[in-house]
Structure formats: structure tokens, C-alpha cells
N, C-alpha and C positions, 0 to 999 in steps of 0.2 A: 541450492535455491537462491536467486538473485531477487533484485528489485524489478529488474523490467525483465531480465530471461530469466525465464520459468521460474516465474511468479510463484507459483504453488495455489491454493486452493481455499484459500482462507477470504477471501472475496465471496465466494459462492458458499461457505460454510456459514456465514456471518447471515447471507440471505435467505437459508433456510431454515437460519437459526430465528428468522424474524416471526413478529406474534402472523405475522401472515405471506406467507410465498403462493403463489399461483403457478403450479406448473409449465414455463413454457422450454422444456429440455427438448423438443421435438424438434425446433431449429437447427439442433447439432443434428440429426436425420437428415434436413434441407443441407447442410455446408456438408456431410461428411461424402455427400452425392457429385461433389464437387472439385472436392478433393485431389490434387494435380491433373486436373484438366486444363482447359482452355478458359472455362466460367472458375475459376479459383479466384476470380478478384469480384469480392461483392463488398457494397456501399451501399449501405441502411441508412436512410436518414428521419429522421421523428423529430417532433417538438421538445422541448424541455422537459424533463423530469417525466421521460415517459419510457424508463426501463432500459435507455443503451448502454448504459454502464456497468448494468446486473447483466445483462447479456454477454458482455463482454468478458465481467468476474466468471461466469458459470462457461463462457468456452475457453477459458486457461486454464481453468480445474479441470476440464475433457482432456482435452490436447495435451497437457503441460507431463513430460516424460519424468520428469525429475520428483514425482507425487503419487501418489495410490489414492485417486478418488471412487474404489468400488463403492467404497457404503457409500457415500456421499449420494449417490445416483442410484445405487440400486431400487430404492422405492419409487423411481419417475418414469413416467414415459418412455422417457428414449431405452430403459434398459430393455424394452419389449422389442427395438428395433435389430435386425439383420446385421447393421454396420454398427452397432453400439461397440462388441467387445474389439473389431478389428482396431479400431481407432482410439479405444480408450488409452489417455498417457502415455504416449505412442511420439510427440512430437516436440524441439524444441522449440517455446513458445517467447515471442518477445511481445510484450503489451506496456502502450507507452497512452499517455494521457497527454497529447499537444496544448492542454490548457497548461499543464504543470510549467512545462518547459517555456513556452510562451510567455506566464505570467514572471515564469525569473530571468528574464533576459530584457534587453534595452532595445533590438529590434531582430528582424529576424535571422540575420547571419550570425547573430551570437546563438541566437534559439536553436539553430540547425547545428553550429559547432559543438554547443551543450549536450545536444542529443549525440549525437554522432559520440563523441567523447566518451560520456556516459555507459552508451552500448556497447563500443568496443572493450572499453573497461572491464564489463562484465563477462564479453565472448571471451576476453586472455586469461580470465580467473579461470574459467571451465576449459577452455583450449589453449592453453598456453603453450604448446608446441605447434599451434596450426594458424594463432595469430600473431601476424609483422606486420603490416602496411599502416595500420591506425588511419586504416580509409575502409570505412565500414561495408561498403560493398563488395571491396576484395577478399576483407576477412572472413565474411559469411559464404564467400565463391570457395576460399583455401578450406576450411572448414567444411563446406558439405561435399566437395573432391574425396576429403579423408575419409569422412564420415559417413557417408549416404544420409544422413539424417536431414532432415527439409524444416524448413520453417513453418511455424502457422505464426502468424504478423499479427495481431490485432491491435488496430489505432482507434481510441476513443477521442473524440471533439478534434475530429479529424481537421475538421472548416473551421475552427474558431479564429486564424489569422484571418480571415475573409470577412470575420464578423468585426474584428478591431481594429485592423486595417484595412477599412474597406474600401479607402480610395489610393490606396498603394497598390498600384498594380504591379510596379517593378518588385518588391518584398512578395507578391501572389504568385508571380512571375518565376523567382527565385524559389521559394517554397514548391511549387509545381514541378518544377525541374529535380529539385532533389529528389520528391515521390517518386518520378515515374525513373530516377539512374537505379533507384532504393532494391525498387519493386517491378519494373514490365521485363518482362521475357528472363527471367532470373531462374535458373532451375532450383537455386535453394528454396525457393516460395513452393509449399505447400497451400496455403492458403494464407489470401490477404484480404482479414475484414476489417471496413471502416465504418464507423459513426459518425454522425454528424448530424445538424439542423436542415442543413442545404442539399440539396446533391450537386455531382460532382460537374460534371462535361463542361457548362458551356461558359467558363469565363472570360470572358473577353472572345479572342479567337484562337487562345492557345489551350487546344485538347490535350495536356500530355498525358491525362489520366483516361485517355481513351477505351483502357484496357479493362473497365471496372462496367461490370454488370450493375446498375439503380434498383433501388428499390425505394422508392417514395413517397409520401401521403398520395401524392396524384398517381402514382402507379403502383402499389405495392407488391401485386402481383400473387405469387404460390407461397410470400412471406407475409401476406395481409394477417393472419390472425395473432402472429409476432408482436405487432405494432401498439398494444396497450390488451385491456381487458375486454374479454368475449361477453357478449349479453349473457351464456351460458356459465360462463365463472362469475359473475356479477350475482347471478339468481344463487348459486351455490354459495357465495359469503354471504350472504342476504339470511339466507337459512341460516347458515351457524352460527351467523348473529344475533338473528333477530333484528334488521334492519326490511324496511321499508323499499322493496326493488323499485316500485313506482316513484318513489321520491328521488334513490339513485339514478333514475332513467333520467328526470327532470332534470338534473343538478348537472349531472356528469356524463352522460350519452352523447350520440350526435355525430358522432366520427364514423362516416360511412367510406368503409375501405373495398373495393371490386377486385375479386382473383376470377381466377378461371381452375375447376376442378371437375376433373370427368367429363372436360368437353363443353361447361356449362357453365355460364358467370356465375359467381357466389356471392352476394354483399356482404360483408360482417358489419353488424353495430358496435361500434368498438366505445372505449369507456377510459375516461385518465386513473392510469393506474394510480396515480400521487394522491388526488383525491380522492379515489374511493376508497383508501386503505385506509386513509385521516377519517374519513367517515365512520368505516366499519369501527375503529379504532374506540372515537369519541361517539360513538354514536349521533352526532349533531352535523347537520349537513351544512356545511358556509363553501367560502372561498378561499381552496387552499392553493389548487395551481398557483392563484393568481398570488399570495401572499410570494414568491418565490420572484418575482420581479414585479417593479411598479409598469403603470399603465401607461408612463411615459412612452415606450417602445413601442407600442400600439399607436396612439397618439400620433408618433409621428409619419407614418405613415398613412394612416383617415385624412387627416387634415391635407394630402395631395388631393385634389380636385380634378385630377383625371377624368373629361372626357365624361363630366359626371358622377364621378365615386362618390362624391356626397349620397347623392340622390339611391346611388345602389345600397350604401352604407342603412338609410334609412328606413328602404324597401326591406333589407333584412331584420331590423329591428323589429320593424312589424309581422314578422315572420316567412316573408318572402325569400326565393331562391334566385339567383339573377346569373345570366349565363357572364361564363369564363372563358379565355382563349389563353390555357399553361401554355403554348408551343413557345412563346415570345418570350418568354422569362427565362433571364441570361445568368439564373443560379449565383446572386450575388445582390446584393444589400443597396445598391447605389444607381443600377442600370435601368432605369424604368423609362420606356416608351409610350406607356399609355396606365392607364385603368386596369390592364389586365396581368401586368406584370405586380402591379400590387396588393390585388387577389390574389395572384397564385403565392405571393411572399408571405402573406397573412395562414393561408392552407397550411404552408412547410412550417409554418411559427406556430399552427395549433390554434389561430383566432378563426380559423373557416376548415369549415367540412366542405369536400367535395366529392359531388355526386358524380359519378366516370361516366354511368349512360346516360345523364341528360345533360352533364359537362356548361353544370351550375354549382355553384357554392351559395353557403348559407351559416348562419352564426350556430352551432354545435347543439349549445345548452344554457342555464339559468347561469352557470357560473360564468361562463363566458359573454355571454351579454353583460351580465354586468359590470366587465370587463369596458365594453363600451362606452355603457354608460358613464363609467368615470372619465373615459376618455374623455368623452364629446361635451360633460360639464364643463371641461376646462378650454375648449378649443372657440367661445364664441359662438357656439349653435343653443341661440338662448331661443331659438322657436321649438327644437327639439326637447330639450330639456324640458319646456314651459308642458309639453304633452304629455310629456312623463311624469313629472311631478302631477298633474290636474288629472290624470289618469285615475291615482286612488276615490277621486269624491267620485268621477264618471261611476267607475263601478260598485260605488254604494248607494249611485242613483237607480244605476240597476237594479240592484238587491231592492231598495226600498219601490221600486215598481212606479218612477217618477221618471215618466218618458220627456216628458220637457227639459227637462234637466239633462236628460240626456242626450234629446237632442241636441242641446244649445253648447255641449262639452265638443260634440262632433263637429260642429260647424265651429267650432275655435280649434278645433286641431285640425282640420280643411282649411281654414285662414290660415296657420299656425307654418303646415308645411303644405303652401301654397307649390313649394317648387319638382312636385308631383304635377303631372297631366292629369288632370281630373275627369278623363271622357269617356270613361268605358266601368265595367263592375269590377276591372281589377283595381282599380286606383282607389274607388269606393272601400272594397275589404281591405285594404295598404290601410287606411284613415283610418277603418274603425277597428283595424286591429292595432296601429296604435296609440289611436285612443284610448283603447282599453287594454294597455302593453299591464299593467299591476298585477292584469285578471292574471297572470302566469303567474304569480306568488302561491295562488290556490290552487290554479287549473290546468287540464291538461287540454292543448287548444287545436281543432280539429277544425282546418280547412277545406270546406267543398266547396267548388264549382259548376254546377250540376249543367248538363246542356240544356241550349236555350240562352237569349239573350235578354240580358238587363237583372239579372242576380246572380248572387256569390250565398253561401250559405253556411255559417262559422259557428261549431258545437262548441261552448266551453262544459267540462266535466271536470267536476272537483274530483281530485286525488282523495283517497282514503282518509286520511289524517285531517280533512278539509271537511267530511259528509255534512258540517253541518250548513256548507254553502250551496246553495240553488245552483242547480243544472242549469244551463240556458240551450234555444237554440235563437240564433239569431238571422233571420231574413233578409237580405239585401234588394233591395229594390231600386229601380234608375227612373225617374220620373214615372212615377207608378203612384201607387195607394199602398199605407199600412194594413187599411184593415183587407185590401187582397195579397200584403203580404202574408197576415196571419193565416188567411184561410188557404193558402196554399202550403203553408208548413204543416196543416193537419191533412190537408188533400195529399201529400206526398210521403205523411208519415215518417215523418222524420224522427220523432218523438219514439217511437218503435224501438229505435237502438238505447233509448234512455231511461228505458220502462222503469227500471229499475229507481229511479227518482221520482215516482206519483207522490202528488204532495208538494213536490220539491223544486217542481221544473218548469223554467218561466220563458215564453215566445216572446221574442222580441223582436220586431216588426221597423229596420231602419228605409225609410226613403229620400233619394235626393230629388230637388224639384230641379230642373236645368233653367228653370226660367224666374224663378225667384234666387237659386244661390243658397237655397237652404235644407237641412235635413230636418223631417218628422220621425218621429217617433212611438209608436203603441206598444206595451208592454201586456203582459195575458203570462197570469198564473194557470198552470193548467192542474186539475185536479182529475185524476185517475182511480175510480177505485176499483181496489182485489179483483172483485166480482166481476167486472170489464175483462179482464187478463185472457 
């Protein structure tokens, strides 16, 4: 048992030794399918802390010949599957962590010396009659001639030179080249998987990693439910905790990943595995992703002005979806031709979910907004900020059922972020959803549209832990009347879906006048009683 070849099993031991593991062993089903084919070169790429590394620990414990992980596996998944026993400990595994090697070196031709070095090292310990060359390609060629034994490769933070040298193309250059002498067309590869943030193909113009099957936030593909936690494992720790699923939804949801299975798109709601464990854990829901890097990273990236990224940036705050164009993103840190390469930059980083059939993105969840928010306190957007902060009193104007007040909070966040188009109902619900951006502290915020023109129609529904705040449903009107707002929200019954809050649940009735520049406001407690039902 070596350091980087065949590792052993104590990665993945450690993982299920933790107060909580989530089975995902059915991965090794998806690679062992793979397995010296043509598709042997897959590259997985995710956000930060969202399980590449435990993936990686749990297939050197599969693969790794030099180790006995029956029991380790016997109680998961995969041991139900067809190719489980062919493949178990079956291969020599080399697994290398390019941060490692990167952070101890001075630039990259020592980082790749180091490596290389290092590995051979370890091939002469276990084959010391079958390696000579101390050129790591030939050794692993001499080696599987004798042997027939193939490799399974796996490289964790595959990309991170691309992440700290991002405007060194010659050292990406150089790096690219080594992979692909390493690893294409090599018959000792068994299997070659990568992690990373990025994916792989398009840096600059040189493809040398051509030969690598993606798999990525914007595509993830038959590996989508890989990718963090299932709404269906979320509800399952939820139970043995005794946590709050609706609160985890709010907090940590939002990552909508599209496969295709039996023929048939499948979305998964997907979930940050780092923070919902912290959650389950402490019981208390905060911001743990984000504790794990500052907001700086984010930051710089918002503050590009692309083409109007402000204005999208904003739109999503206030819960808006705005279309993306991924084709144009050249998988690298520094190449940005528009708006839409730093969208799709923000999706691979975990600050944007993206939607594959309406090929829009949108801010995830609570934790991640506020992510934003600290960004954008610091960047100079003192009209933004000004709405979010004034946001709290707006919605205890609501609660205290003081429609003045309320108007007058809307028409300074309509002044505030003038650099909205103000002419139609979507620009209207933009404003008054973030106007009322706080109400998501309590609520869970439900967008209609209803057809027809000149309203938008916005449920807030307190969360459980919340019951003791007012239901609302709120009316949007475009040069209209309040009070035929109100009576249209009871002519259309909207109230229907919130029965459940009689007593509780207040019509809020917003209008813009086009010729004065201002919003009214009427507010209506609605009382319900039993006997009605």
C-alpha cells in the first residue's frame, strides 16, 4: 500500500465512519460500465465542498487491488449491482490531489516533476524489476506489458492550476500536455476520473483533453443525482433528525440538475451536501458553504457589467430567472466575452442553478443569496442595499395592515432601482418582490402570473416554524384600481390554496398609476370561518 498507488481504503472508511454518510456507491455501477471502453475518461466537475473528494476516497477503496473492502460496501447499494463483485479490488489504483502537488512547488514544471517523481517512486517499490525509464509513461507501459493489470487514475482538483494561474496559458499549456502524453490512448488506463470546478475542453484552442467525457452543473447528465443531495435523502435525514425539511429546502435547495432516464428528462432538486450535514448536525440552519470562502470571489465577478449583469444580478435577487447562453464559456477563470460567460462561471462556482429546459439561471437558495448580499454591500450598489435593508419595516407594514406605508416603501424601491424597465407586470413583481426581499426570512414565496394583461400575482406562505405570521396573497395591478384588485383575488379564488390560514391571511392589493409615477396600496384581512369550508 503506497501513498498515491493503491491508496487503500481508509478515505472511504473514515466516511462511513462519519455521524452521517448518504449513500452514493451507485456511481461505481455508472464507471464500472465504462470500464476499458472508449467512454473510460470521465470528468465530473461541481462546486466546492460538494463531495468530489469522498467520491474519489470511496472509488480507490472499490478499485484499489492491494485492499479487501467487502465489508466496507457490503451494506450499500452497489453491492446489489451485477458488476459489483467482477470489479471489486481488482485494479492498480493511482490517486493524486493536484492541489497537493501544486501548493509544494514554485511553478508548474517543478509541480509536474514532483509528481512524476513521486509516482514513479512508488511504481519501483511494487515493480522494481519492470521499472527503468523514471519517465512515468514508459514505466506504467513496461508494467502493464508484464502484468496485464490496467490502471484506474483518479485525479482530484484536477483544474486548480487554471484556478491560480489563470492568466498563464504557457504553464495550462504545459500542464495539458503532460495529461493528455499521461493518459489518451494508453492501454494501461482502465479508467481515468477527474474532479474539478471547471470542465475540461475549451481552454483557449488547445483541446488536448479531448478524450474526456463532461459531466457538469450545466450538463450533468445519467451522473445528475451524484452531484450533492437528493430531495429524497434530505427528507430521510430530516426524519432521523428531527429537522425541519421545509426550512432545509429554503436554506439549501435550489440546484436543479436535468438527466434523461427511460427515454424521459428527469430534474433532480439537488441540495449542498456541506451544509445540510452542518445543519443536521447542529440542528441550526446559517451559512456554512459560504463560511469555507469569503464573498470576495463572488464579488468579483458581479461587479462585471456585462451587457447589463447588474440589472440580471438584481432581477435574481428579487427572485427572477434570466436567460443564459453556456455555449460561449471557454472553461477558464479570465475569458469572458459577454454577460453570459459569467453566468455560466457563477453555475460551475455553485452561485447559480441552472435550469437545462428553459436555459435560465437563478440564485439556488437563502444561503446563497446572501452570499450576494454581502457581496454587493461592498461593491457601491448603495440603491440595492438601501432596498434591502428598508425591506424589514416594508413588511411589518404589511403585517400591521398600513397600506400607505406600504406604498410609499415601493415607490422608493421603484426610484431606488430605477435601472429596471418599468413597463410591463414583470418589472412591477421585480420591485415588489424586492421590496419585500426580508419576507424570505419567514416565507416561502410563490410566483404567479396568471394570463391576461396588466397583473402578476405573489403568494407569501409562512414556513412552519413561522405559523405565527400572516399568509398574504398579493395582487399586482398596472394602472388599475386596488379595490378591483382586491375583488379579483376573491373572484379568482386564490385564497383556496391558503385555506388553511383563516384568520391569518391578508389581500394585498398593489397598483401603479403610469401617469402619476406612483403605487397605491389597500390591504384586507380576510376572515374565514370553519362553517364556510
Amino acid at each position: 500500500m503506497g501513498i498515491y498507488l493503491n491508496p487503500g481504503n481508509k478515505g472511504f472508511r473514515e466516511s462511513i465512519q462519519s455521524a452521517i454518510y448518504v449513500d452514493k456507491t451507485e456511481l461505481i455501477d455508472k464507471l464500472n460500465a465504462v470500464l476499458d471502453t472508449r467512454q473510460k475518461y470521465v470528468c465530473i466537475s461541481r462546486p466546492r465542498r460538494f463531495g468530489k473528494s469522498m467520491a474519489a476516497d470511496m472509488l480507490a477503496a472499490y478499485y484499489d487491488r492491494e485492499t479487501d473492502s467487502r465489508k466496507l460496501f457490503e451494506k450499500y447499494k452497489i453491492a446489489k449491482s451485477s458488476s459489483y463483485k467482477n470489479h471489486l479490488n481488482q485494479y492498480d489504483v493511482i490517486k493524486v490531489n493536484m492541489q497537493e502537488f501544486l501548493s509544494a512547488s514554485s511553478d508548474v514544471n517543478a509541480m509536474l516533476l514532483m509528481l512524476q517523481k513521486r509516482l514513479v517512486q512508488e511504481l519501483k517499490n511494487k515493480y522494481p524489476e519492470f521499472v527503468s525509464s523514471n519517465y512515468l509513461v514508459f514505466d506504467m507501459q513496461d508494467i502493464y506489458a508484464h502484468t496485464q493489470h490496467p490502471f484506474v487514475i483518479l485525479i482530484d482538483e484536477w483544474d486548480c492550476l487554471f484556478r491560480e494561474y489563470e492568466n498563464d496559458h504557457e504553464a495550462q499549456k504545459q500542464y495539458l500536455d503532460f495529461l493528455r502524453a499521461w493518459l489518451k490512448d494508453k492501454e494501461y488506463v482502465a479508467l481515468a476520473y477527474m474532479t474539478g470546478i471547471l470542465p475540461v475542453k475549451k481552454y483557449g484552442t488547445h483541446s488536448a483533453l479531448n478524450m474526456f467525457t463532461e459531466y457538469s452543473m450545466t450538463n450533468p447528465r445519467e451522473m445528475a443525482e451524484y452531484f450533492g443531495f437528493t430531495e429524497g435523502e434530505v427528507k430521510e435525514l430530516c426524519e432521523e433528525y428531527g429537522r425541519s425539511f421545509e426550512e432545509m429546502s429554503a436554506w439549501y435547495d435550489g440546484y436543479e440538475l436535468t438527466a434523461v432516464e427511460n427515454g424521459r428528462l428527469k430534474t433532480y432538486s439537488m441540495y449542498n451536501p456541506k451544509s445540510v450535514v452542518d445543519a443536521m448536525i447542529s440542528g441550526m440552519f446559517d451559512n456554512y458553504w459560504n463560511q469555507t470562502e469569503t464573498y470576495d470571489a463572488l464579488k468579483i465577478y458581479i461587479r462585471m457589467n456585462y451587457d447589463g449583469l447588474k440589472d440580471d444580478v438584481i432581477r435574481m435577487l428579487a427572485g427572477d430567472r434570466v436567460l443564459v447562453n453556456t455555449g460561449t464559456f471557454s472553461n477558464d477563470m479570465t475569458t469572458f466575452q459577454g454577460k453570459d460567460d459569467v453566468l455560466t462561471l457563477l453555475i460551475h462556482l455553485g452561485y447559480l442553478s441552472y435550469h437545462w429546459q428553459e436555459k435560465t439561471v437563478s440564485i439556488p437558495n437563502k444561503e446563497v443569496a446572501q452570499e450576494y448580499v454581502n457581496a454587493i454591500g461592498t461593491m457601491g450598489w448603495k440603491e440595492v442595499m438601501d432596498s434591502i435593508e428598508k425591506s424589514r419595516k416594508l413588511l411589518e407594514a404589511m403585517w400591521n395592515m398600513d397600506g400607505d406605508t406600504v406604498a410609499q416603501g415601493i415607490d422608493r424601491a421603484h426610484q431606488e432601482i430605477s435601472i429596471l424597465k418599468y413597463n410591463d407586470e414583470n418589472a412591477l413583481s421585480c420591485t415588489i418582490n424586492l421590496a419585500f426581499y426580508f419576507a424570505r426570512e419567514y416565507y416561502t414565496i410563490i410566483r404567479e402570473l396568471p394570463a391576461g394583461k396588466g397583473f402578476a400575482d405573489i403568494c407569501l406562505i409562512p414556513r412552519k416554524i413561522y405559523a405565527d405570521k400572516p399568509a398574504a396573497v398579493i395582487e399586482l395591478k398596472w394602472n388599475k384600481s386596488v379595490e378591483g384588485a382586491i375583488s379579483q383575488i376573491k373572484e379568482k379564488r386564490y385564497v383556496d390554496a391558503l385555506k388553511d390560514y383563516q384568520g391569518n391571511l391578508l389581500l394585498v392589493a398593489v397598483n401603479y398609476d403610469k401617469n402619476t409615477k406612483r403605487h397605491s396600496c389597500e390591504i384586507e384581512k380576510l376572515e374565514i370561518s370553519k362553517s364556510k369550508e
